[in-house]
N, C-alpha and C positions, 0 to 999 in steps of 0.2 A: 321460520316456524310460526311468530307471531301472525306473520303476514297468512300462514295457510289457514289459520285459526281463525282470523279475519275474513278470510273468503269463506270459509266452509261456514261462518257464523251467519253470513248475510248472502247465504243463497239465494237467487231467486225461483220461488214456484211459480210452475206451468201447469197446468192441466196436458195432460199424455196428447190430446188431439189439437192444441192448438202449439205445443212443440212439433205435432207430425208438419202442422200446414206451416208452420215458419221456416221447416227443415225442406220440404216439398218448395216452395216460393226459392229460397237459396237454391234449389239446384235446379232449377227451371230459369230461372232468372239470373245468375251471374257464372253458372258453370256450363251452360250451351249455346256459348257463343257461335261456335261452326253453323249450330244448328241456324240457329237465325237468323245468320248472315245466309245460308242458305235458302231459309225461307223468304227471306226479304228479296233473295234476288228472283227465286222461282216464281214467288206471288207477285210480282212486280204490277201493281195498279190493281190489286185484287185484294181492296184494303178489307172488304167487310170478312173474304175468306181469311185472312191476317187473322182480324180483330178475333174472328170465331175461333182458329186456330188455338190462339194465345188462350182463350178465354176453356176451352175446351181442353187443352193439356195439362192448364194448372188442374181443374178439375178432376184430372186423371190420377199428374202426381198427388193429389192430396188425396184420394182414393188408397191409392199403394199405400203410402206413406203412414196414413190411418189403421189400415190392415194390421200393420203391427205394432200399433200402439198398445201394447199389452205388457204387465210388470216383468223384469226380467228380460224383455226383450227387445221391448220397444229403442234403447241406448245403441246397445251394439249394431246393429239392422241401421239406423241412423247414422251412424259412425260410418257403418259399409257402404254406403248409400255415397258419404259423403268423399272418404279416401279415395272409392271408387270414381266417383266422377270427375276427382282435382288430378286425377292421375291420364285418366283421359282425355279431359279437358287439353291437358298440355301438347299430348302428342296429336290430336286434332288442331287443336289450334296454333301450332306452332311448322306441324310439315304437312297438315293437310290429308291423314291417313285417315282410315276407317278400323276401329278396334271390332275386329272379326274375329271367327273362328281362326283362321291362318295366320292372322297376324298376331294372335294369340301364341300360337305355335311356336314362331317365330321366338318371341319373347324368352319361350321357355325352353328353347334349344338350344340357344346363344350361349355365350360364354364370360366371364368375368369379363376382360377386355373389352368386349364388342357394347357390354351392358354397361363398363367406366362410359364411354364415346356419349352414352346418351342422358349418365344420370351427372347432368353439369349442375355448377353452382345456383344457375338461375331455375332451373328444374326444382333442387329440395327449397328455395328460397319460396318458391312457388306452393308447394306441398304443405311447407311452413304454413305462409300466412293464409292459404285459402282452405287446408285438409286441418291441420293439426290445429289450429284456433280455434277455429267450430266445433272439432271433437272436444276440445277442453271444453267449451261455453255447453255443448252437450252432456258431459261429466256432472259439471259445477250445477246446472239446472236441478233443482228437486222437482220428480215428476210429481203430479198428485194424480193418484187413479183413484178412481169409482169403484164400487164394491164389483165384483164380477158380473152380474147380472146386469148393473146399471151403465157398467161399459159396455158390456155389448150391445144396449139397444141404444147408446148415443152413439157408440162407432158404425152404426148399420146407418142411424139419423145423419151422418155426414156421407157415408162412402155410397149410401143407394143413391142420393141427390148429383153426388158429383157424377155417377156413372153415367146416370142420366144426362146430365149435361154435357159430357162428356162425345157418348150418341148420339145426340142434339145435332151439335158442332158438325160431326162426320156428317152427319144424314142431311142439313143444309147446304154442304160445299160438298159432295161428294164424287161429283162429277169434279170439279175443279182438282180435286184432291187424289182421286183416282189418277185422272190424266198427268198432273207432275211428277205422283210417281212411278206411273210408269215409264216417263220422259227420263228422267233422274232419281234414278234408282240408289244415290248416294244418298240420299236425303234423309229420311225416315234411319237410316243406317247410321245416320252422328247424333240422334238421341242420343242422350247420354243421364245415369248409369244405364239403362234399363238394356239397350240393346248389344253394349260390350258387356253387360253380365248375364245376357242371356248368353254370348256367343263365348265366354267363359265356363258358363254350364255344360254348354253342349262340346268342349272341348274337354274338359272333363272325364264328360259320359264314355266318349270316344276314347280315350286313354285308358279310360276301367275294359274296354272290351277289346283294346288291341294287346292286353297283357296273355290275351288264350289265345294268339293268329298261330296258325301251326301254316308255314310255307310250302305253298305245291310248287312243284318242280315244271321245269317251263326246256323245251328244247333239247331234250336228255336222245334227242336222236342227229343231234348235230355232228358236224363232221367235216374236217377241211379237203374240201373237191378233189386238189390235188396235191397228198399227201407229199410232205417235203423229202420225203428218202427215198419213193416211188419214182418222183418225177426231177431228182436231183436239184432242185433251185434252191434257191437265198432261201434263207428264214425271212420272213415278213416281221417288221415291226411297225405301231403305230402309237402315237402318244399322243391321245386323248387332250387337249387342254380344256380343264372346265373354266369358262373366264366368271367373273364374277361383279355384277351390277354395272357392267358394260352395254350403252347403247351402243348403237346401228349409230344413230344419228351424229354421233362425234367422231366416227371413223373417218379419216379423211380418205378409205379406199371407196366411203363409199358418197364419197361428194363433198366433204365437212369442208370448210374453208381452211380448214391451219390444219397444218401438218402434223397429224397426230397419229403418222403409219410413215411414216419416213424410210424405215427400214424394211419393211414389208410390202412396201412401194418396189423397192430391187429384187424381192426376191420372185422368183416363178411361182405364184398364187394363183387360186381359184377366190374368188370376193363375191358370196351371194347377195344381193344387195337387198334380198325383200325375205327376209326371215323372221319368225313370230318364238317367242316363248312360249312353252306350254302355262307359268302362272307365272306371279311376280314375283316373287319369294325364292329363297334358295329351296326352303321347307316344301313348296308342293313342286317347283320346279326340277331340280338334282334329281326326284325318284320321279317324276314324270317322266326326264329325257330318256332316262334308262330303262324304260318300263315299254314293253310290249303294247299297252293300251291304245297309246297317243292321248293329247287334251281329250279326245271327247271321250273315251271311254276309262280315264282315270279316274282315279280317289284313292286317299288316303289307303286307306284300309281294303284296296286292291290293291296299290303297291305293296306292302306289307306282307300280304298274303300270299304273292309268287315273284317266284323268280326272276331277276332283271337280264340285262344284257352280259354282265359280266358274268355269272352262271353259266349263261349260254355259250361262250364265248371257253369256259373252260371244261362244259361236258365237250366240246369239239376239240379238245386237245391244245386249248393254245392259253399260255403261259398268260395270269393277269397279277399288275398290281393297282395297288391304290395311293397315291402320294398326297397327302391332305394338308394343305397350309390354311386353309379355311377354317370352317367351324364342327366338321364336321363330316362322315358322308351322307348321312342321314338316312344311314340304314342301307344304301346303295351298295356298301364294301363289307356287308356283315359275312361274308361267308370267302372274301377276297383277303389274298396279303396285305397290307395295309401296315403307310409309315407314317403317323400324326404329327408333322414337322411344325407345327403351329404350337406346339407343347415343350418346341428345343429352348434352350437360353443359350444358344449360340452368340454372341456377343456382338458378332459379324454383321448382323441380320438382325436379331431381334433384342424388340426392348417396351416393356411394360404388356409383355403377354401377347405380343401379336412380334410374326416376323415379315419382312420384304420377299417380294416373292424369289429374289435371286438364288434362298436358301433350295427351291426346286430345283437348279443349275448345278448346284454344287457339286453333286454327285452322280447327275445323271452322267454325262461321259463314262465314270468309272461303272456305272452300271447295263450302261448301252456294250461296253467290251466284255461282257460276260453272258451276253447274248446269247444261248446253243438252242432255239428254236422261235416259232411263231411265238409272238409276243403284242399285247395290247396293256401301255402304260398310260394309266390316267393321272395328269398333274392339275388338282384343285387348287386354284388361283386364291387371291386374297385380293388382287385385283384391285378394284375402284369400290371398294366394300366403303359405307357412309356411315355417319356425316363425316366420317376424319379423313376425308381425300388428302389432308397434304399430309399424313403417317402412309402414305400408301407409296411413296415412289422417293426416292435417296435425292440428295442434293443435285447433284450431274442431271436430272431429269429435269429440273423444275426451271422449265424452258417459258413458260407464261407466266408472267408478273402483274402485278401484285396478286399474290394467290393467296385465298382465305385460310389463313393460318389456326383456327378454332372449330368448334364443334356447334358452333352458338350463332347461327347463320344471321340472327339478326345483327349481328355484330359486322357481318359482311355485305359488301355491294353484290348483286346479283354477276357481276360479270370476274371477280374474284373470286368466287364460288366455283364460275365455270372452268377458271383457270385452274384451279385447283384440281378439280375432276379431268381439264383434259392434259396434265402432266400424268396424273393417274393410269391415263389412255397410254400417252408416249410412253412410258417404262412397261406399259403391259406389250407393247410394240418392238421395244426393246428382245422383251423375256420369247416371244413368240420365234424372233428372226435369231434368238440364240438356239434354238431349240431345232429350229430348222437347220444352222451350220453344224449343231452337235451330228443330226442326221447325214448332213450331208457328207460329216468326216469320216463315217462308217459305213460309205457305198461300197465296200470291198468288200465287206463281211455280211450285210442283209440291206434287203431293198426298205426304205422308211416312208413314213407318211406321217402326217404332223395333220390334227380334224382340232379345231381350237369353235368352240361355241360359249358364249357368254349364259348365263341362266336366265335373267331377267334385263332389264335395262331400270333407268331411274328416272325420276324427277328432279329437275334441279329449279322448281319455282312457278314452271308455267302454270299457268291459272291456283297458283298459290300452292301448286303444292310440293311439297319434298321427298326424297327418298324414294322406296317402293312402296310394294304392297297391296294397291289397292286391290278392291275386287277384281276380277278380271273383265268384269262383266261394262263396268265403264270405266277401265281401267285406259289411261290415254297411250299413245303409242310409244311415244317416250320410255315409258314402264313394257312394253312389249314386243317389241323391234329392235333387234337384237344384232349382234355382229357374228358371222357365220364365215371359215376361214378354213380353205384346206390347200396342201401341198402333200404333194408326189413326187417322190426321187423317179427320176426316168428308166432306171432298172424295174420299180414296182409296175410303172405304168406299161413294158413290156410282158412282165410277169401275169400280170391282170388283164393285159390286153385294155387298158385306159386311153382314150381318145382325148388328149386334154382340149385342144379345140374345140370338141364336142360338148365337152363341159362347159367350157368356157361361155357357150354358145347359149348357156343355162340360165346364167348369174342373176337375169330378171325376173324369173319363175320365181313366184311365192314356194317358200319353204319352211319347214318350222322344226320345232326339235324333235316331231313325230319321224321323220327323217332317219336321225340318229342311231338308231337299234338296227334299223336294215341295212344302212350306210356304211357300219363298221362291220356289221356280219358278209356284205357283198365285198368290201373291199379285203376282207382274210380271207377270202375266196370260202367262207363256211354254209355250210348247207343246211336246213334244219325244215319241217312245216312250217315253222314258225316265223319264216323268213320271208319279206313280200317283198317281191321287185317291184313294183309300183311306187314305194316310198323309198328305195336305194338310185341315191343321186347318180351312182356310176352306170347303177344297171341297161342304163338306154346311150349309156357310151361307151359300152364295152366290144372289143373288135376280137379278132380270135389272138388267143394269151399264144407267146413265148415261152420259155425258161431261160 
């Protein structure tokens, strides 16, 4: 008590505008580091655009920062200014993301669990000494402001000059500065706060207007070719695997050096080897795959606003679930059955709010025998989901040693990182080839098909960076090359008339998750307008069907 009496007795006063520019310098100066590791390597020998740069941004921040030097407001705005960029800071500087709109999204989809993985010890230690100190030094400061009148013509005396200078800077390098960013378009993008709180604004706005989406119906004339009671055959089943932050590039079907498909190596596969995600994230990717659009004709708030493949898929008569070990479906299963297995406390399986994905196994058998028609079951993985690769795959898996046992990568060598993530692979390699014998023990009863696609892939370091997410837009392939995997019991592929040689014949064609929606509609043999054979992998290897 003595002590507060003490501080609050020997305040120091500021004048409101030279708190702006000391608070402006702090987060220009020690909270943008990506950023000017980034410019330093884009500008490289291009000292005088540098020097302008610098000289030209302070200018800018102390602009803003001036704006709201006004009583009552100017602390709080300061404080946000501040939280916000220690908070950003971290995850740019530590995996190398870009705080977007999407990766906003992300943020705010996820789950207690997935949100422990990221908020570590060194994170709040972080938040501590570089958010929460400054906020208190901001607190404890007595501003002194100028009668209204006289503020405003000294806050215009600082912010017209800065602007100017500001414009200066641009208008001297602007060719220089034009052409990096359009080189590297990540750049301008790790300013920090200004450009993750725009992209928190605008994520925002878009949440206020996706609360009025009223869903148009997609496919309502769909219909299975050849109706199962008409034409006497099997029921068809296919179980969907959505994998989860699995690259292409650690698949050993599809080149990788270790053996990270061992089982799926024996089994009779299809392996595409050159397939792209629609984005990096579960959040734009899960309603992309499923979405009619494809990448280029999606968004947010067209997914949202019509109907996906599983819709489709049940105005044609055929039986869907949704089995979710993930985070969610994100909106993909809102009109589907749906079992949120990521919510059990099965003891078996789970522990600390996340389960293994063996708990999808558990009961798929008992549910595959109660099978009485066409059927499309989708199993949401949990997969190689980050940074906790080694909570992702049980003891019996963790085939590569020493594997990065924490969430705090710096604490790890880059190549126990990898180990970590390709044990991840093997038990998702594991769960796929059990999935496939489940199918195969029920060839007497319905023909099966197993379509396993991963959503996004990851970074695990290259060119510094971690995780997903980034733009798409220079987003590297690591983050976008993906593992694409299917299997046909030989009853379907009579039933369909499936050429697997033909397929086979495929596996170098680029493909992506545009694919998806026509690929499972052509393979239930369903008919709809809305169905293109051009993007159904089967369609150009289909020979005339049996029963």
């Amino acid at each position: 008590m003595v002590l507060l009496k003490t501080l609050l007795a020997f305040r120091p006063r500021l004048r409101s505008e030279w708190l702006s520019v000391a608070v402006a310098a702090y987060l220009l100066i020690l909270l943008n580091g990506t950023f000017w590791h980034k410019s330093l390597a884009y500008l490289n020998g291009e000292t005088f655009a540098l020097l302008t740069l610098m000289i030209g941004l302070f200018a800018g921040f102390v602009a803003i920062s001036v704006t709201f030097s006004a009583k009552f407001v100017i602390k709080p705005v300061l404080i946000l200014f501040v939280i916000s960029s220690v908070a950003s800071a971290w995850f740019m500087d530590h995996f190398g993301v870009v705080i977007d709109g999407e990766m906003i999204r992300n943020a705010v989809e996820t789950n207690t669990a997935e949100a422990g993985h990221l908020i570590t010890g060194a994170f709040i230690i972080h938040i501590l000494l570089y958010g929460v100190l400054p906020s208190v030094f901001i607190l404890w400061v007595k501003v002194v402001h100028r009668p209204i009148l006289a503020k405003v013509g000294v806050n215009l005396l600082v912010i017209l000059p800065c602007v100017l200078v500001l414009a200066g800077s641009a208008y001297l390098n602007s060719g220089t500065y034009i052409f990096n960013i359009r080189e590297h378009r990540d750049w301008f993008r790790t300013l920090n706060p200004f450009f993750p709180m725009a992209s928190a604004a605008g994520f925002v706005i878009g949440q206020t207007k996706e609360r009025n989406v009223v869903v148009e119906s997609l496919g309502t004339d769909a219909k299975v070719a050849d109706e199962r009671k008409a034409s006497g055959r099997k029921a068809r089943v296919t179980i969907l695997v959505v994998g989860e932050t699995a690259r292409a590039q650690n698949f050993q079907l599809g080149g990788y050096r270790r053996e990270t498909n061992p089982q799926l190596a024996k089994q009779d596969i299809v392996y595409f080897q050159d397939t792209s995600s629609c984005g990096t994230a579960t959040a734009v990717s899960l309603p992309c795959m499923f979405s009619v659009y494809g990448r280029s004709g999606y968004s947010h708030a067209k997914g949202l606003a019509t109907e996906n493949l599983m819709d489709v898929l049940k105005h044609a008569g055929v039986k869907t679930e949704w089995w979710d070990n993930n985070t969610g479906d994100k909106h993909v299963a809102d009109r589907t059955q749906k079992t949120e297995f990521f919510k059990s406390d099965d003891a078996r399986f789970c522990s600390g709010g996340e389960c293994l994905d063996d708990i999808l196994l558990d009961g798929l058998g008992a549910r595959l025998d109660k099978v009485d028609g066409d059927t499309v079951l989708v199993l949401h993985q949990l997969g190689n989901h980050g940074p906790a690769y080694y909570l992702r795959y049980p003891e019996a898996y963790r085939k590569f040693v020493p594997d990065c046992q924490t969430v705090e990568f710096e604490s790890c060598s880059p190549e126990t990182i990898t180990n970590a993530y390709d044990n991840a692979i093997l038990y998702t390699d594991h769960i796929l080839s059990e999935v496939i014998e489940t199918l195969k023990a029920r060839q007497d009863r319905f023909d099966g098909a197993m379509i396993y696609m991963s959503d996004h892939g990851e970074s695990l370091g290259e060119n510094g960076l971690y995780l997903h997410g980034a733009p798409y837009m220079f987003a590297p392939e690591q983050q976008t090359k993906i593992p694409f995997v299917v299997w046909t019991a030989p009853g379907l592929d009579r039933s369909v008339g499936i050429d697997k040689a033909c397929l086979g014949g495929n596996v170098k064609t680029p493909h992506s998750h545009d694919n998806l929606f026509h690929s499972v509609l052509g393979l239930m043999q369903v008919r709809t307008q809305v169905y293109d054979p051009r993007l159904d992998i089967f369609a150009g290897c289909k020979t005339g069907a049996t029963s």
